[in-house]
Structures are given as C-alpha cells and as structure tokens.
VOKE-600446 format. One record per residue (C-alpha): residue in three letters; x, y, z. Coordinates in steps of 0.5 Angstrom, whole numbers, plus 2048, in hexadecimal, padded with zeros to 3 digits. Each point is the difference from the previous one (the first is absolute). Example, Ala and Ser with C-alpha at 12.3 -4.5 7.8 and 13.67 -1.06 7.14 Angstrom:
BEGIN
ala8197F7810;ser8028077FE;
//
This chain:
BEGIN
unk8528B289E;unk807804800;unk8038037FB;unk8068007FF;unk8048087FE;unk8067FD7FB;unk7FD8027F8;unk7FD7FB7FC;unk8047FF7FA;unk7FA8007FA;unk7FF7FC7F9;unk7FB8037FB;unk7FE7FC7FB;unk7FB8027FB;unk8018007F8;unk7FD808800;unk805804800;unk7FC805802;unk7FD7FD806;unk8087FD801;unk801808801;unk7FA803804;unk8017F9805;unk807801800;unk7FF807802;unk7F9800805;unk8047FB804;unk807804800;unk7FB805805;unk8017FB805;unk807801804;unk7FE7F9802;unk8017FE7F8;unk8057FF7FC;unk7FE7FE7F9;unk8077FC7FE;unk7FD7FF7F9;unk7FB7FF7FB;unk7FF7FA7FB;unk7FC7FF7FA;unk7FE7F9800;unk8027FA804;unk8067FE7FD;unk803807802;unk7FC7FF806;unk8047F9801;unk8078037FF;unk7FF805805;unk7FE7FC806;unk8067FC7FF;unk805806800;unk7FC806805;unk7FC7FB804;unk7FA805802;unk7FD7FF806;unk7F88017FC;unk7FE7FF7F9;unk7FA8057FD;unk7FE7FB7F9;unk7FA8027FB;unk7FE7F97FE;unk7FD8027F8;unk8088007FD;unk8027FE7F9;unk8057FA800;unk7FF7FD807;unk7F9802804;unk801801807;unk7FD7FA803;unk8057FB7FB;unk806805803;unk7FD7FF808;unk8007F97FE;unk8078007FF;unk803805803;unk7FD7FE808;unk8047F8801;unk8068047FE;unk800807802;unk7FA801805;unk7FF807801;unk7F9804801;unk7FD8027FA;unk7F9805801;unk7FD7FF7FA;unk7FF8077FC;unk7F97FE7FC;unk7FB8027FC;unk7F9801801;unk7FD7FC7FA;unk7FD7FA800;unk8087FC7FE;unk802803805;unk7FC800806;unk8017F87FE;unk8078007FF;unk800803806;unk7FE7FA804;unk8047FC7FD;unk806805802;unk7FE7FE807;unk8007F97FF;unk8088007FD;unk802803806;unk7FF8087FF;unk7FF804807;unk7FA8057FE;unk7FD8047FB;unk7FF8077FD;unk7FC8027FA;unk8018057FC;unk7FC8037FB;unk7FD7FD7F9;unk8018087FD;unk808804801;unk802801806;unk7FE807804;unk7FD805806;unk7FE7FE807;unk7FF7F97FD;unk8088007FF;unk802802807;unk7FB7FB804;unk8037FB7FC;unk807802800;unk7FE800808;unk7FC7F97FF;unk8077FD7FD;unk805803805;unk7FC7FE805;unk8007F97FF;unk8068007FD;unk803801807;unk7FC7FB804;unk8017FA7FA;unk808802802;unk7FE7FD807;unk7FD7F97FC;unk8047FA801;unk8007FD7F9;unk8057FB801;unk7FB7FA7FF;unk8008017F9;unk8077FD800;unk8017FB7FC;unk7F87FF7FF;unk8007FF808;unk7F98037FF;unk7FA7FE805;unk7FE7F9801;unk7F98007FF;unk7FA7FF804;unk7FC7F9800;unk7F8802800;unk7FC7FF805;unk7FC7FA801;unk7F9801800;unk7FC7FE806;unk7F97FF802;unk800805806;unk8018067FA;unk7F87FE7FF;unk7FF802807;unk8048077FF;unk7FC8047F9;unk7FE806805;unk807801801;unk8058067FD;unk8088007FE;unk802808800;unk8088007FE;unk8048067FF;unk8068017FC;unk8058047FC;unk8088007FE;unk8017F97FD;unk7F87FE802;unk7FF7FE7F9;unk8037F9800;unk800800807;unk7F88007FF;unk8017FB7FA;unk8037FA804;unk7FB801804;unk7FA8007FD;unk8027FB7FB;unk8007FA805;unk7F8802803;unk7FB7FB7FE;unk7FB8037FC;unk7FA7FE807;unk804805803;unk7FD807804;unk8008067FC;unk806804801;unk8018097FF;unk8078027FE;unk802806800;unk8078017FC;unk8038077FF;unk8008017F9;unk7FE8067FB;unk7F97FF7FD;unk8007FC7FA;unk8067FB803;unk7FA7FD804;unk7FC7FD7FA;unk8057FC7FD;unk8037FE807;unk7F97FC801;unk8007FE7F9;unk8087FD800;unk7FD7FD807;unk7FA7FD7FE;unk8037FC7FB;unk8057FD805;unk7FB7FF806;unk7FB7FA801;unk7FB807803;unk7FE8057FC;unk803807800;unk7FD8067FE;unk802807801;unk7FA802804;unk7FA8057FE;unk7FC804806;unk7FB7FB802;unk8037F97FE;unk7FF7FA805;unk8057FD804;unk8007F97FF;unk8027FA801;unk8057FD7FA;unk8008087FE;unk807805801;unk7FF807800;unk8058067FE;unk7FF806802;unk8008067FA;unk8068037FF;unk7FE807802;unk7F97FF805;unk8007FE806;unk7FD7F9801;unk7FC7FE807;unk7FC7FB802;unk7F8800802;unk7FB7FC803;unk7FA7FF7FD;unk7FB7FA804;unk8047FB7FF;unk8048017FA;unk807804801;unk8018057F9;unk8068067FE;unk7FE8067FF;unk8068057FB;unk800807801;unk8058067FE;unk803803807;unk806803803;unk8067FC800;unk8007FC808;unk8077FE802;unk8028037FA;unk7FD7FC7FB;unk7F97FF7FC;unk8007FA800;unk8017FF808;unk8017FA804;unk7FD804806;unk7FA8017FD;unk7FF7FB7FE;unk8027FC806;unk7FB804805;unk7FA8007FC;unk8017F8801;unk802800808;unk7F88047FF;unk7FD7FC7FB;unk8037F8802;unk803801806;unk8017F9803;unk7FF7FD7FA;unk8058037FC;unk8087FF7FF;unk8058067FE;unk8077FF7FD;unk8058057FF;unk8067FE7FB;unk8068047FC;unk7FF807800;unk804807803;unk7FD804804;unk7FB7FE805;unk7F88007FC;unk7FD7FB804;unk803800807;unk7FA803802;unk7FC7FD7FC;unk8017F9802;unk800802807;unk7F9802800;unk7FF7F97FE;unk8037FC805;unk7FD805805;unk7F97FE7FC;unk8017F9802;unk8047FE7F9;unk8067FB800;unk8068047FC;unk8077FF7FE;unk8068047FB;unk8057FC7FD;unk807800802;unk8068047FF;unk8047FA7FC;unk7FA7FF7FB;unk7FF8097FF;unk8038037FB;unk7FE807804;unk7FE7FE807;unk7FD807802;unk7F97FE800;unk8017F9803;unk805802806;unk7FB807802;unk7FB7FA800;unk8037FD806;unk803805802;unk7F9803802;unk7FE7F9803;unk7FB7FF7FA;unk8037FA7FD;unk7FF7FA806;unk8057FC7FA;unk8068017FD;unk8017FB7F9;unk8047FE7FB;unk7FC8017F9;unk8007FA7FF;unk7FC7FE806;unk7FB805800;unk7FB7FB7FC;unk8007FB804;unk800805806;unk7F98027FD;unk7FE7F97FF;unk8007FF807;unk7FD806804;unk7FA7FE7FA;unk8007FA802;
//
C-alpha cells in the first residue's frame, strides 16, 4: 500500500473540550497531520465538512444532541469522508462501536473510561495517528447516495457439508475486517464447519464482536476460551489481547488462548494462528486472509497451503486496506484472488 506525502487535513469531533484539546494537539506532533478544526457535536461537525472539506474525521460517538451513529448515518450518503471513531471502553461504547462500523467508519481507537494521561496517551496518540493516515488511503465513495454494498445471498445448505465436519476455516483479518467478517458469515448455513477468526482488535472489543455476530448468523459465535472445541456450526474469535492456536486432540480439533508476544506485530495474530492450523489440519483446512494493513497472515497462510490447504485472499476492489490480502498473493500463498461477495460460495465448493 503507498502512502501518499501531502498532509492529511483532520476534524476532531469530540463533545469534551478537554479531549478536543489534548487531540487536537497529539495529532499536531505529526507534520504529516494538520488538524483544521475541532467540533463539539455533529451539527458543528456538518457545517464543517461542508465548508473544509477534511480528508479523515476522528468522531466520539456518546455526544449530546446527535450521537455519532445518528450523524455517520447522515453525513456518509452526502458527505463520504473517513472517520476513526475515538471510543470508549465501556460496555456502550464498545457496542456502539460496531455500530459505528456498520454506518460506514473506517476504524477505531479507545480511549480510556477515566481522564486521559501517561504513556497510556501517547500509545494512543501514536494508535490514532497511525490509522488516521491509512483511513486517508480508504475509498469511501460507495457511501455516496446510499450506494453502499450489496449484500451477499446465503449459501445453500448441501448434503456433502455432512461428509466435511473434520474440516477447519481459519480467516484473518483487520482494518475494515469487521463488516468484511459480518457479511460473510452471516450467509453460512448453521451445518457448516467450524471456523477460527482472529480479527486485530484490543482486548475487551472481541466479546461483544462475537456477541453483535452471534445475533446475526445462523452458527454460533463465541469469543473463544482456552480449551474450546472446534466444531461444526460454531465460530471462534480469537481474545483480544492472547494468542489463539489450533490443536489436535484424537479426533477433535480445539483452540488453546495463551498471553504472548506480539508476531507480526499483533497479539491476536493471523500468522499464528494460520501456522498452528497448516500443523494441526493441514489438507483438511481452508485459510482466508481479508482486509487488513500490514502483512500478519502471509506467512501464515502460505504455511497452510504448503501443508496441502486450499487458500484464498480477498481482492483489492472488496478491501478497504489491501495490505494483508495483497502480501498473501504476493507470496504465493493465496491460489485465489476473490471478490468478498464470492468467498462463501468459493468455500462451499472446495467443501464440497
């Protein structure tokens, strides 16, 4: 992915004048970053865009007057610009979150519950600044009068899935990974083989992910716990914060979550995930790397395919980053370039 060298004209919308301030400020370190200016809620948010036309929003989403979902969902058909959503960590705000990403933001910060203050600022000073430039890069133009995705029909359910309960799904992902992952899944039959999702994403974040797609998927969806069965009909979310494997024990495959070090610079990572799975499943596993930055899972999924897996990444149209994927390809790890939109049935044929 190239990153361009012009500044990258920034909004801060946040209701706290402190948090305007101390934003306002962290991002300024950045010569990269110019903040243009700071909005206490939505409707001065609105006029603003209008007039400065920012490149990248950072938007709180708990705000007096309009929330920020109400206001992504107004401003995205008129106005797409990408927004990194600035949220809290409690229990509100980690759902409001994933409804963030569903109107359209590009990624998420959190920030804490208590003041802001130490080294805990600067990481996520250097967090925000960070994904402030690759949501620059993000093509948000399908938002345009409500031209958003079309969704994915659901898979059929097929005889031959019966024969195929021994089998394992490992997808990685991450930037833009969250709706990516929904409008997958979501169309999987509830016969399906188990599937192992490690998505980057901060500890506590990963829970009410699996919750917010558990409602809306035929299969079951669990943030995963050290010792978990891989099954059919049931998903598995890597913890924010551990490192998830997969293991075999007789005939039955389950995920082991340890703290460890960061691999590809992410705990959760893809990569090791994917290896533990090329180890444990080999031929009978499929590894799909999705949206992301960086290249978490290129390994990993080559790995795979060497251990006799099939394996494919999404394409770069579909991606709202396409580090992960491309790097995946690049490598020679992916046998398969797709569309989002053709993954599942793509899935349902090497199944079948």
């Amino acid at each position: 992915m190239t990153i361009v060298s012009k500044v990258i004209k920034v909004l801060v919308v946040d209701d706290s004048a402190l948090v305007r301030q101390i934003l306002s400020q962290g991002l300024s370190q950045d010569k990269g970053i110019d903040v243009i200016a700071t909005a206490p809620d939505p409707f001065v948010a609105r006029d603003k865009v209008v007039k400065l036309k920012p490149d990248v929003i950072t938007l709180d989403i708990e705000m007096p007057r309009m929330d920020g979902i109400e206001f992504l969902q107004r401003l995205m058909p008129q106005f797409p610009v990408p927004v990194v959503v600035v949220s809290s960590l409690t229990e509100k705000g980690k759902t409001t979150t994933f409804e963030a990403l569903k109107a359209g933001a590009v990624d998420f910060v959190t920030k804490p519950s208590s003041q802001f203050g130490g080294q805990g600022l600067n990481n996520i000073l250097c967090e925000l600044r960070d994904k402030i430039k690759v949501a620059s890069q993000v093509d948000v133009s399908k938002w345009k009068s409500k031209e958003k995705q079309s969704s994915i029909p659901k898979v059929r359910s097929d005889k031959a899935l019966s024969e195929t309960t021994d089998k394992v799904i490992a997808i990685g992902a991450s930037t833009g990974g969250t709706e990516a992952l929904r409008r997958i899944l979501v169309t999987l039959p509830a016969v399906f083989p188990g599937i192992v999702i490690t998505q980057h994403m901060p500890p506590g974040f990963t829970k009410s992910f699996a919750d917010s797609l558990n409602r809306d998927c035929q299969m079951e969806v669990l943030e995963a716990s050290d010792g978990d069965r891989v099954l059919p009909g049931r998903i598995l979310i890597a913890p924010g914060g551990l490192q998830m494997t997969v293991v075999r024990s007789g005939g039955t495959y389950l995920v082991k979550c340890k703290e460890g070090a960061k691999v590809s610079g992410h705990c959760p990572s893809v990569d090791v995930l994917m290896h533990s799975v090329a180890q444990a499943a080999g031929a009978n596993s499929i590894g799909v790397v999705l949206t992301g930055m960086g290249r978490d899972g290129a390994d990993g999924l080559l790995s795979m395919r060497k251990a006799g897996s099939r394996a494919l990444a999404q394409d770069e149209k579909t991606s709202v980053v396409y580090g992960m994927p491309k790097e995946a390809f690049e490598n020679g790890a992916a046998e398969k370039v797709l569309p989002l939109e053709n993954i599942p049935n793509q899935l349902m044929s090497w199944l079948s």
